[in-house]
PANUDREN-221252 format. One record per residue (C-alpha): residue in three letters; x, y, z. Coordinates in steps of 0.25 Angstrom, whole numbers, padded with zeros to 4 digits, always signed. Layout:
alaXYZ/...
This chain:
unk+0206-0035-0002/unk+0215-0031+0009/unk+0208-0035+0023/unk+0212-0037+0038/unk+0212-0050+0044/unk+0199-0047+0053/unk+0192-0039+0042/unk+0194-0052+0033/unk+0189-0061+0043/unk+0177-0053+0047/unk+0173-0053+0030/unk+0174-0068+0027/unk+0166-0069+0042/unk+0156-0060+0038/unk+0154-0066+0023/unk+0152-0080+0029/unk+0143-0075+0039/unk+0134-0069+0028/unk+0135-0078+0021/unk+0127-0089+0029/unk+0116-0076+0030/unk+0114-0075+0014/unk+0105-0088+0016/unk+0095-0080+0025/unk+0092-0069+0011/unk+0085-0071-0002/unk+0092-0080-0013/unk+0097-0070-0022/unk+0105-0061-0012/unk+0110-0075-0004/unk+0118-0079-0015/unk+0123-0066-0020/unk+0128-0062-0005/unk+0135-0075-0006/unk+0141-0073-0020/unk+0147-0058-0013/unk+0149-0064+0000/unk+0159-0077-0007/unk+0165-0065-0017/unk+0168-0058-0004/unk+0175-0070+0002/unk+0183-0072-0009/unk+0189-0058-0011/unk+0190-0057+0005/unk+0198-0070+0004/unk+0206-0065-0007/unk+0207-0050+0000/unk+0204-0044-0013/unk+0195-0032-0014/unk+0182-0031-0023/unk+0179-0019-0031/unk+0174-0007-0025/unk+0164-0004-0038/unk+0158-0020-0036/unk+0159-0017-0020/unk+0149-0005-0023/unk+0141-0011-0033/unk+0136-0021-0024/unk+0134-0014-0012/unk+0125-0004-0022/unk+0118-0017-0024/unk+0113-0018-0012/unk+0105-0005-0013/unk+0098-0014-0026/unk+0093-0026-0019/unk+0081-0022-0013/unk+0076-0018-0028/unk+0079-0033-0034/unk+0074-0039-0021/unk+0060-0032-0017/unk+0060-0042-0004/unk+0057-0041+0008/unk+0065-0029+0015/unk+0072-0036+0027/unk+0077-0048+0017/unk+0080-0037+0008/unk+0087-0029+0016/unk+0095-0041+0023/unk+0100-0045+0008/unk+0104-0031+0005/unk+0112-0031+0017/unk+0117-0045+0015/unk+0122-0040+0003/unk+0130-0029+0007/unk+0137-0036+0017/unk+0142-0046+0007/unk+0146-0034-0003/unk+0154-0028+0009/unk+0162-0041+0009/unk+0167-0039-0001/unk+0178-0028+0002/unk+0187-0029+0013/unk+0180-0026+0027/unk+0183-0013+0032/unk+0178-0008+0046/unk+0168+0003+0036/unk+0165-0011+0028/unk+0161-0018+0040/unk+0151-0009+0046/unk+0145-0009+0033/unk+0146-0025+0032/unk+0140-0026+0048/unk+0129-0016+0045/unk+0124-0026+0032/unk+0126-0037+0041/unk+0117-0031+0052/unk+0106-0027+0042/unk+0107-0041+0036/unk+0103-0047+0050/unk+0094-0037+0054/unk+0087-0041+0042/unk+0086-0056+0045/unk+0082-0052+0058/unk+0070-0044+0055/unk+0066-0052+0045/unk+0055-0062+0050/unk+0058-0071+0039/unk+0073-0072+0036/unk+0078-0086+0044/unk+0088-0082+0053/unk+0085-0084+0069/unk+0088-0071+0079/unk+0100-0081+0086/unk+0105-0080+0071/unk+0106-0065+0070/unk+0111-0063+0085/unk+0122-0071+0081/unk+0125-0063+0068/unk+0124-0051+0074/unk+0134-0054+0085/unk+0144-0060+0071/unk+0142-0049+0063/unk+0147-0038+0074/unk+0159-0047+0078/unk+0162-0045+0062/unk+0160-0032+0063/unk+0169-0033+0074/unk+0180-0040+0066/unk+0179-0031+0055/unk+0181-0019+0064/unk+0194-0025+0071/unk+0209-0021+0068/unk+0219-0028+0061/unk+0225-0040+0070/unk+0211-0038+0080/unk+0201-0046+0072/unk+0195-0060+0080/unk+0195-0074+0072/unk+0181-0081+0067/unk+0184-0090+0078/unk+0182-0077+0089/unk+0172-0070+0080/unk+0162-0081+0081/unk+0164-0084+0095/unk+0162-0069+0099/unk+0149-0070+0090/unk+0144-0081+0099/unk+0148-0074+0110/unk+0140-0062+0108/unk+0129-0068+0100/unk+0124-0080+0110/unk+0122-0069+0122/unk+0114-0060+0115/unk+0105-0072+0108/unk+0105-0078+0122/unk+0099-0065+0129/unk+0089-0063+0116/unk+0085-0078+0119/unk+0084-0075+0134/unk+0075-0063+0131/unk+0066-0070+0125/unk+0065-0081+0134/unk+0063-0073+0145/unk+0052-0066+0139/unk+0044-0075+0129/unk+0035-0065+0127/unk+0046-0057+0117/unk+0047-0069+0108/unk+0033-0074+0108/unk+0028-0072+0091/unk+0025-0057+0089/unk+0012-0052+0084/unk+0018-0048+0072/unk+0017-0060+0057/unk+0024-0059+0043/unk+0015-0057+0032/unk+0011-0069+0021/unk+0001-0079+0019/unk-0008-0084+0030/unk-0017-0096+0030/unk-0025-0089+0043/unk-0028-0075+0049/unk-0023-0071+0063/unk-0021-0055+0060/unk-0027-0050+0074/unk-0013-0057+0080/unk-0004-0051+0072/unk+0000-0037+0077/unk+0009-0034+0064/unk+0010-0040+0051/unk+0025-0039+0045/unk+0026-0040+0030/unk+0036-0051+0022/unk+0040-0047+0009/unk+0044-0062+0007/unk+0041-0068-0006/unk+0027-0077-0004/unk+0028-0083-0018/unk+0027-0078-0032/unk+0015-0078-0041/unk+0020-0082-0058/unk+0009-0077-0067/unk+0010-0085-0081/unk+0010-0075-0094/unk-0004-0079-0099/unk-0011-0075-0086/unk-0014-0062-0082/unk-0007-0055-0069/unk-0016-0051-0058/unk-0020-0037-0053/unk-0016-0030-0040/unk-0031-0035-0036/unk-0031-0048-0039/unk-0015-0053-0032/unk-0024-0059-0019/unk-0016-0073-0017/unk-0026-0084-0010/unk-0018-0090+0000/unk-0029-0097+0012/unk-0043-0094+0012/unk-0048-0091+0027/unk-0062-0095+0033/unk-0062-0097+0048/unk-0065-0085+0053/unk-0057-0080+0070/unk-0059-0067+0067/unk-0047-0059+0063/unk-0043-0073+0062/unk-0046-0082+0050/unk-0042-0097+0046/unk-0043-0105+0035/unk-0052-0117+0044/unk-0046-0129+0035/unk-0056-0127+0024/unk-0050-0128+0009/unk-0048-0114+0004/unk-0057-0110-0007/unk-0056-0102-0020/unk-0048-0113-0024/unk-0054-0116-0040/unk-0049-0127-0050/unk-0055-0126-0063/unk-0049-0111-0072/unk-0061-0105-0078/unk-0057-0101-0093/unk-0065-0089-0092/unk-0059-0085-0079/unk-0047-0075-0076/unk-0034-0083-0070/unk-0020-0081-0067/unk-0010-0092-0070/unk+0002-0090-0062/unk+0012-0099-0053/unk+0015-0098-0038/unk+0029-0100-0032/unk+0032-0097-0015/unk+0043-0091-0013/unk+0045-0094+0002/unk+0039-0106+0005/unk+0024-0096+0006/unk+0013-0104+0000/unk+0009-0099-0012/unk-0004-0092-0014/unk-0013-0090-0028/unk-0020-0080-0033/unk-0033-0078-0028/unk-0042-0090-0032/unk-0033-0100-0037/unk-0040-0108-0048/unk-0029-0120-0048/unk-0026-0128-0035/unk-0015-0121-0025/unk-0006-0131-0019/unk+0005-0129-0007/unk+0016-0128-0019/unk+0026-0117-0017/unk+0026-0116-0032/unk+0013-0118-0041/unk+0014-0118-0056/unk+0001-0115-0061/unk-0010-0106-0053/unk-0023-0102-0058/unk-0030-0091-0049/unk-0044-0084-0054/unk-0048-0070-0054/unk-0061-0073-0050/unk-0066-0073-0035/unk-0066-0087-0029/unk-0079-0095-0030/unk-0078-0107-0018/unk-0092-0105-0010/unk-0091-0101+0006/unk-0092-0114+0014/unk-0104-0116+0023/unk-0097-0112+0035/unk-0092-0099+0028/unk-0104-0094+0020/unk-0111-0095+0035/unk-0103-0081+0034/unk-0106-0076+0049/unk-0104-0091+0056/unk-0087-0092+0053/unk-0086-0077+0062/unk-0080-0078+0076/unk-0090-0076+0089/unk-0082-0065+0094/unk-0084-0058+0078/unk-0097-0062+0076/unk-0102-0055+0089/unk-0094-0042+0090/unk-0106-0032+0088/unk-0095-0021+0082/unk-0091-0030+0069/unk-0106-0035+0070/unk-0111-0018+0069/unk-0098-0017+0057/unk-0104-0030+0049/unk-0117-0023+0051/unk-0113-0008+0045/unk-0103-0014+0033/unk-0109-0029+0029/unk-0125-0027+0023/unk-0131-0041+0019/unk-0139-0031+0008/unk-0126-0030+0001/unk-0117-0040-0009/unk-0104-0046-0003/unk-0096-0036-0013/unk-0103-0024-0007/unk-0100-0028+0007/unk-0086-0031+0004/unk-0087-0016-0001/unk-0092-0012+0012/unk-0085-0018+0020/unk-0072-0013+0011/unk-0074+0002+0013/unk-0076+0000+0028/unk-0063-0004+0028/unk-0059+0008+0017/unk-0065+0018+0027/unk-0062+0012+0041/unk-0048+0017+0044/unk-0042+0003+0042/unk-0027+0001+0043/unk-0020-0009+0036/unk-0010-0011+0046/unk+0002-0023+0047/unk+0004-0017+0062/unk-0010-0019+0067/unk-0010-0025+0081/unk-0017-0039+0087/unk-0030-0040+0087/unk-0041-0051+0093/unk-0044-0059+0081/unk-0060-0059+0086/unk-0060-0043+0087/unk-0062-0039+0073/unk-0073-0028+0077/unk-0059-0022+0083/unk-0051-0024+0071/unk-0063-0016+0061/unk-0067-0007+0072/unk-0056-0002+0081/unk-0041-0008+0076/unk-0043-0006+0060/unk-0030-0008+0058/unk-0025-0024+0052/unk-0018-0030+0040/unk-0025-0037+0028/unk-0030-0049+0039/unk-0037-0042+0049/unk-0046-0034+0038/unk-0047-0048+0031/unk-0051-0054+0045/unk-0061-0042+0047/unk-0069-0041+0036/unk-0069-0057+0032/unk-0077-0057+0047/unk-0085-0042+0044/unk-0089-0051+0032/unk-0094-0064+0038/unk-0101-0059+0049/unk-0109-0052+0038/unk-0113-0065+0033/unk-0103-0066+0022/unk-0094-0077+0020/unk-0080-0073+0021/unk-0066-0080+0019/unk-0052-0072+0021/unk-0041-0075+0009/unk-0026-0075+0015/unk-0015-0074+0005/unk-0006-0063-0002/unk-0011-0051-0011/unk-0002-0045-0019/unk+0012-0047-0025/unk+0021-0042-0033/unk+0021-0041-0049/unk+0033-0046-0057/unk+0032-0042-0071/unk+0043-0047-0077/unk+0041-0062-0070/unk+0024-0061-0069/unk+0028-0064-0056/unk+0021-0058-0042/unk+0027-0060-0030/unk+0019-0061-0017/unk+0025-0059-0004/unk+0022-0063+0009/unk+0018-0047+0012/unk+0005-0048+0003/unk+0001-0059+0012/unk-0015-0054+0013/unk-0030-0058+0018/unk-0042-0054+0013/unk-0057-0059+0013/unk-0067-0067+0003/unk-0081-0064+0004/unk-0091-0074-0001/unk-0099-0067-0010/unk-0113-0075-0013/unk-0117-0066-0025/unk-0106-0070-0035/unk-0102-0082-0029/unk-0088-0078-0026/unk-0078-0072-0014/unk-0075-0059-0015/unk-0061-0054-0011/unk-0062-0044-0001/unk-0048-0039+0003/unk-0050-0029+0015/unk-0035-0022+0013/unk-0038-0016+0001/unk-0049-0008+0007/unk-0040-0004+0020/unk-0026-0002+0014/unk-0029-0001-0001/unk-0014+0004-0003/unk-0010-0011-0002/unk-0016-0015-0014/unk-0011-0004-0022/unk+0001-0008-0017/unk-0002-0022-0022/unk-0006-0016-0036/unk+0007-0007-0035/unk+0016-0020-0036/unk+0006-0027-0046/unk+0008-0017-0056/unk+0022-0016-0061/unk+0018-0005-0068/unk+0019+0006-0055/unk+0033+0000-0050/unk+0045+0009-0048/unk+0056+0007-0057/unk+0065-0003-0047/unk+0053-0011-0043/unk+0053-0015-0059/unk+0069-0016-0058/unk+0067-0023-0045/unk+0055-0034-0049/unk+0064-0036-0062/unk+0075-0039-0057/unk+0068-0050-0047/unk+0062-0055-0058/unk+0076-0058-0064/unk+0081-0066-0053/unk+0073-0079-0055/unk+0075-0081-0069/unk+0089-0080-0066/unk+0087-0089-0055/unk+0081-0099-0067/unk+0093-0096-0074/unk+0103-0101-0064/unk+0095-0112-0062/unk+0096-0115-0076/unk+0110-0114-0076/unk+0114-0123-0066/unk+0105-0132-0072/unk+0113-0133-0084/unk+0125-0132-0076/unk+0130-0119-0081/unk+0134-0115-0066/unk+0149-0120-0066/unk+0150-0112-0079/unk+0144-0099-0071/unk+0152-0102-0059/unk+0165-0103-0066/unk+0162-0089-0073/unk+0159-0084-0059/unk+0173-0090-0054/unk+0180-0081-0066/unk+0171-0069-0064/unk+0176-0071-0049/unk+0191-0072-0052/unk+0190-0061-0061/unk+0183-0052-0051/unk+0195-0055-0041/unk+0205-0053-0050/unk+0201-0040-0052/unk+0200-0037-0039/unk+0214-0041-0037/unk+0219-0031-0049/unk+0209-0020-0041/unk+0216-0023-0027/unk+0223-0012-0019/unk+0239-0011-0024/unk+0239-0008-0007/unk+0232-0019-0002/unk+0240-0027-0013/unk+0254-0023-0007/unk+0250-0024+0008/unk+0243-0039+0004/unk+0259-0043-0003/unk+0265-0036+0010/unk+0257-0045+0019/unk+0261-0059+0012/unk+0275-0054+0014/unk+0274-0050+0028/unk+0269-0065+0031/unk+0282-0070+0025/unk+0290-0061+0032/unk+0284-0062+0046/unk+0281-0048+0046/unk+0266-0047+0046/unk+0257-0034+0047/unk+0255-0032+0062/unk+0242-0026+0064/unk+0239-0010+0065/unk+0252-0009+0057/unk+0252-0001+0045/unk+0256-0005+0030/unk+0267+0005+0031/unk+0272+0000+0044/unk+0271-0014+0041/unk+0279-0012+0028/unk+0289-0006+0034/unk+0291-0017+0045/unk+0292-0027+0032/unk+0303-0018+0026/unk+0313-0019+0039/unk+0311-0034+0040/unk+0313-0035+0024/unk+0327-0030+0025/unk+0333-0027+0012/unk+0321-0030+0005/unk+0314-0019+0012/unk+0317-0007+0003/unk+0306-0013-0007/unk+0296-0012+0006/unk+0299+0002+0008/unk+0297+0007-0006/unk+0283-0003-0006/unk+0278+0006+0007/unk+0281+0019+0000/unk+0273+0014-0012/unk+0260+0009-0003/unk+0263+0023+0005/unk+0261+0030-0007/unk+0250+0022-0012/unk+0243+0022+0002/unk+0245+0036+0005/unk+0249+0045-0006/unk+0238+0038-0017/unk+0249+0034-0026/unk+0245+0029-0040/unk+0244+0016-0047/unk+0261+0016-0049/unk+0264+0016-0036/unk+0253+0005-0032/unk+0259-0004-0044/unk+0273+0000-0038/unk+0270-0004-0025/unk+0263-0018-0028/unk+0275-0022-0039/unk+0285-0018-0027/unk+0277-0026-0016/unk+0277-0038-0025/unk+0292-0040-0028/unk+0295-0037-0014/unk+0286-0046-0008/unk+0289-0057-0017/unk+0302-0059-0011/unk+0307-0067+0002/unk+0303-0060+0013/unk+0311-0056+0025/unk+0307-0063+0037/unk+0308-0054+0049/unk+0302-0053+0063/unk+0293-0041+0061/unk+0287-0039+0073/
């Protein structure tokens, strides 16, 4: 792998500099980046080039990873890039190469700067931005022109601490720019607060993963509500838990009761969430074994302050005479709870609702407003709406935070929830049979949500790469159990020294596959450093081999006929004999004493 000086500096600087960014992406693509990025320093170091058929094959890889990781787009796509800027390393760095190298390196920020949850500060990205195109820089400069690490970090700073300082300075100056915006991220909350929030962003992360044992049945679309936090204290749009224990929490299994057996792992550090009414005891624990939820509505009475129904309902609530009027038309004391749950369902159905992640602030006391003129909210504000609709009609009213949904995995009885299916929705005490009855507003207002939710239930409706895709997922932790197991019985050094041979057989053949021209001018160089008469920059092959042949004196005749072969081969395509010609001629003349001379 023939490379300039500058172009060969700027690639082991770039490897090393994405190589302290691999820790900011998901397992899996950290450590193969670094595997590419430490085969990239070896052949770089080596100056042998890779083959161009792997070179393609994993750049066409890159097209499959968001198939084998259905993640979150912006970590996705910054792993994708990632990736790609560690395959390009693997060739010599041409100017062509290093715009497509930078444009990875650019996404790969861009994405760690949009994403609200990757770790990396805006300092950070100010300062790689300001590396990478002093990189690019290097890559772009001409033989003899290129800058030292030593200058190439210090122009760095130099350009990175004025533009971070003026940033800094903005926001000082105005603290109204960086006060906390009205927008939040998605995933499980322990209150309610949705008239402040004036956009909801989803957050494909991994909230945790549900394990359903083989003796136990999988539950339907219907039934995937997780019970995280059971709400009571009632501001309005705005709910709390109000220290009470949560209920719905049973201890004793009922024989004659449908359950699902299951275990809960979180994958984040997010607490993990059971099914709706858990019949064993949730703890803390990221990881719980052994989980017994019911399929039958939770049973715990109303306490006294909430059966009191219309008591817990704000002042400003309670006495705005348009919600009292809407209570009045949909909310009849004649009729069951179930039926005014019906009721109160097909207003929704029929009033021009929005479900809406974009949908402005709102005073947490106006809910008239949000029914009656805004009608337009995400799964909290219909929650906080109705649960108050229902207790100022006398009925005693809890709102349920946790997740709904998930996705099915077939092949490991697995269902993944992510921190996007965060959801609310409301409990109506129900006198009659003794129970809470689940009303969930959004299935009346956006009922394509929920056949979304069945669409990734049912594994039976997925598209041919989304099986591919979950299979291969499904793959990676069982292999993950295997390594463990592995190195556990210490059969790593055995892997690793296959690895090694593997490695030296790779580079071996690269050496066989090498350019017969590159191979020459490499020879031509070690004996020009003997000689004294180095390559000066901007001169050509041909010119510089003929400035060896008048210092070589008598032995220059064998330099003449060498630069008649690697004219040929350069420019008239000559066949394999002449390249074999040339390289057997290079070697035997370069293998002899060389003729110091002056050389300028």
């Amino acid at each position: 792998m023939r490379e300039p000086a500058a172009q060969r500096l700027a690639g082991f600087l770039f490897g090393g500099w994405l190589l302290l960014h691999t820790a900011g992406f998901p397992v899996l693509w950290s450590v193969l980046s670094a595997g590419v990025l430490c085969a990239g320093f070896v052949l770089r170091w080596l100056q042998v080039r890779t083959f161009r058929p792997i070179t393609w094959l994993l750049v066409g890889f890159t097209g499959v990873m968001p198939f084998l990781d259905r993640g979150p787009l912006l970590p996705t796509m910054g792993a994708a890039a990632l990736w790609l800027a560690c395959v390009l390393l693997l060739s010599p760095l041409t100017p062509r190469r290093g715009l497509w190298l930078l444009l990875a390196c650019l996404v790969m920020l861009a994405s760690l700067a949009l994403d609200p949850e990757a770790e990396f500060s805006a300092l950070a990205i100010i300062i790689d931005v300001a590396f990478v195109l002093l990189l690019a820089q290097q890559v772009h400069a001409p033989a003899g022109a290129g800058r030292g690490i030593r200058e190439i970090l210090l122009r760095s700073v130099l350009l990175a601490v004025p533009i971070a300082s003026l940033v800094t300075g903005v926001f000082w100056v105005f603290p109204t720019l960086s006060q906390q915006t009205d927008e939040a991220l998605s995933g499980f909350s322990g209150s309610l607060n949705p008239g402040d929030v004036s956009v909801m962003r989803l957050s494909r992360r991994p909230a945790f993963v549900a394990t359903f044992s083989l003796s136990s049945p999988v539950p339907s679309a219907a039934n995937l509500y997780w019970r995280g936090a059971v709400l009571v204290d009632n501001g309005g749009l705005n709910w709390a838990q109000g220290g009470r224990p949560a209920p719905g929490t049973k201890n004793a299994v009922p024989e004659d009761l449908q359950v699902w057996r299951y275990s809960l792992a979180s994958q984040n550090g997010a607490p993990v969430v059971p099914l709706d009414v858990p019949l064993t005891e949730i703890s803390s624990d990221v990881w719980l074994p052994d989980v017994v939820s019911s399929a039958q509505p939770a049973d715990d009475p109303p306490d006294p302050v909430l059966a009191a129904g219309r008591l817990d309902v704000p002042a400003a609530v309670r006495s705005d005479p348009r919600l009292s009027a809407l209570v009045a038309e949909l909310i009849s004391p004649d009729r069951s709870v179930p039926e005014n749950l019906q009721a109160l369902g097909d207003f929704l159905r029929r009033g021009d609702f929005v479900y809406s992640l974009r949908p402005g602030r709102l005073p947490s006391a106006d809910v008239a407003g949000f029914l009656l003129d805004r009608r337009k909210g995400f799964c909290e504000h219909y929650a906080a709406a109705c649960a108050n609709i229902l207790r100022l009609a006398g009925i005693p009213t809890r709102i349920i935070t946790g997740y709904r949904g998930g996705r099915w995995n077939p092949w490991l009885g697995t269902i993944t929830v992510q921190e996007a299916d965060g959801h609310a929705w409301v409990e109506a005490w129900d006198a009659a049979s003794a129970h809470w009855l689940r009303f969930d507003p959004t299935e009346f207002v956006a009922p394509e949500l929920t056949r979304q939710i069945e669409g990734l239930r049912d594994d039976q409706n997925w598209a041919w790469h989304q099986r591919v895709s979950v299979f291969v997922a499904s793959l990676l932790p069982s292999a993950q159990i295997r390594l463990e197991r592995l190195a556990s019985a210490k059969l790593l050094p055995i892997l690793g020294g296959l690895a090694l041979l593997l490695a030296g057989g790779w580079l071996w053949l690269c050496r066989r596959g090498r350019d017969p021209v590159d191979a020459v001018l490499d020879r031509l160089e070690k004996y020009a450093k003997r000689a004294n008469t180095p390559r000066l920059p901007g001169e050509t092959p041909l010119a510089w081999m003929a400035r060896l042949q008048a210092g070589a004196g008598a032995a220059g005749d064998g330099l003449r006929e060498i630069a008649s072969l690697y004219e040929q081969c350069v420019y008239a395509r000559s066949g394999p004999d002449a390249a074999g010609q040339m390289l057997s001629l290079t070697a035997r003349w370069t293998s002899g004493p060389a003729q110091r001379s002056g050389g300028a």
